[in-house]
N, C-alpha and C positions, 0 to 999 in steps of 0.2 A: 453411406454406411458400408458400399462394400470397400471404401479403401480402410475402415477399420479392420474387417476380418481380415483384406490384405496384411496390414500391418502387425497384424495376430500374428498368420504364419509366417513371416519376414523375423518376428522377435523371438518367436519359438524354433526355428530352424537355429539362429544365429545363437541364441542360448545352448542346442543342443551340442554344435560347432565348437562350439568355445568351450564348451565344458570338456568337449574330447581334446581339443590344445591342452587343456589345464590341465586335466587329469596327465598324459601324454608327458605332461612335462613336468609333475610334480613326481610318477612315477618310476623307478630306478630304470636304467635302460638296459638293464643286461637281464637275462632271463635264463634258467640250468637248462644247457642241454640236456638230451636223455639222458637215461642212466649209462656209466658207464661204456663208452662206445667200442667196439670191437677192435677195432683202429682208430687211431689219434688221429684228430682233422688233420695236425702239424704232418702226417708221414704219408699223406694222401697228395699234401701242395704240392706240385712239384715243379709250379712257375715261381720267378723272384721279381722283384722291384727292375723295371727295364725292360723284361720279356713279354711279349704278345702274346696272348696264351688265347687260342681258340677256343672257341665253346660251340656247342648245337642246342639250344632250345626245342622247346613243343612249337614256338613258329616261324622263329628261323635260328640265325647264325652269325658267328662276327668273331671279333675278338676284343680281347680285355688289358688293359696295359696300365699298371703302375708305374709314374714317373717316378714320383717321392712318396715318404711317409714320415711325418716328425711327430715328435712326443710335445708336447706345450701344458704348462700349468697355468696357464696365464688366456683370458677371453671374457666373454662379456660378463660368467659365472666364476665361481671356480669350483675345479672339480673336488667331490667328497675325498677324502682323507684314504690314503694307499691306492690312486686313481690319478692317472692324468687325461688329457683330450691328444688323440690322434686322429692327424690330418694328413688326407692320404689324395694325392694328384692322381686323377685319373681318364685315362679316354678310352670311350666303348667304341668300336666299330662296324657296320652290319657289313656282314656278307654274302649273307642271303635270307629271303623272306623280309618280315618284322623282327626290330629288337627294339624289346622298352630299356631304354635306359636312364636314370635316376635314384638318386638316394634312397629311394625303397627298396630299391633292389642291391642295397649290399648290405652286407654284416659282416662282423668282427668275430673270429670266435681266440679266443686266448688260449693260453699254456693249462690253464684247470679246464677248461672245454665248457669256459663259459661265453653264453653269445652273447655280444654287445649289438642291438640295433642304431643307427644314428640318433646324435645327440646332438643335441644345441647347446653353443656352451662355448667352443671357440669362433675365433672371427673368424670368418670364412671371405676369403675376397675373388671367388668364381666359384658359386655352388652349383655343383652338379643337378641340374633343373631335371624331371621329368620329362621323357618325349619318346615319338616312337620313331627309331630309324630304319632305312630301306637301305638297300645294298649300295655304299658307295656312299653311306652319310657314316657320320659318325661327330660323339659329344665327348667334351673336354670339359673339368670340373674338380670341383673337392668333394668330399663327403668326410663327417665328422663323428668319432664315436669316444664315448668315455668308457676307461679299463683301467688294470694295471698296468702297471707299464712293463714290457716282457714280449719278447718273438709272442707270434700271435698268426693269422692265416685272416685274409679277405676273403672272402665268399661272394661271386658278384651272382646272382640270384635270376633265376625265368619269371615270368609271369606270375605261378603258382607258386612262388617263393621259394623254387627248389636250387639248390645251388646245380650251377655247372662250368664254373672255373674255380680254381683256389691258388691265392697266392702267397706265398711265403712274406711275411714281414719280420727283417731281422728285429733282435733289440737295441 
């Protein structure tokens, strides 16, 4: 008897899981920034695709480096209509403390200052996996998001989801 209630909460966890996949992926990935920002994320970047761009987190430190970014219409979806998938090469590197680095930790924000969180949708052939690095590691990866297609800024993200590097992506 008790591997039934086991298997109670084993089908009730994995229900709850999957429903958040489903939902997750059924709903749009881009979400309105606040109102009106004071300043344009675009006039804040002021790393580009190639440059190391330092950051300081709440627990440590590193840097962040776009190799590539390509626009793609083409992956295992396709994107909704005035929207392509961009795929963006990238290595995080600690350089001191903890750094999480992973697909959760970036976002897209576009030219209307709308954010895009990652998206599944193109192929990805090295995803950027979650982990936490210590000084002298560092992770190499993709990470994937759906937009317009249009200059736009990477936002590679701390812990608390606050951004603290921004990168220029041209169009």
């Amino acid at each position: 008897m008790r591997w039934l209630a086991g298997a109670a909460v084993v089908t009730l966890v994995l229900s709850i899981v999957g429903g958040f996949f489903y939902a997750a992926r059924m709903t749009p990935a881009s979400t309105r920034a606040s109102a009106a920002p004071t300043v344009s994320v675009a006039a804040t970047a002021t790393a580009s695709i190639g440059a190391a761009t330092a950051f300081a987190g709440k627990d440590g430190a590193g840097q962040v480096t776009v190799s590539s970014a390509a626009w793609s219409t083409t992956g295992d979806t396709m994107p909704p209509n005035g929207q392509a998938f961009l795929v963006v090469d990238l290595t995080v590197s600690a350089t001191g403390g903890r750094v999480e680095a992973g697909w959760i930790y970036v976002r897209l924000v576009d030219a209307a200052g709308e954010t895009h969180l990652f998206s599944l949708g193109p192929k990805l052939t090295n995803l950027l996996h979650s982990q936490v690095l210590t000084p002298g590691q560092s992770a190499t990866g993709q990470v994937s998001f759906t937009a317009p297609r249009g200059a736009c800024v990477l936002q590679f993200l701390d812990p608390s989801l606050g951004p603290v590097a921004s990168i220029r992506i041209p169009a």
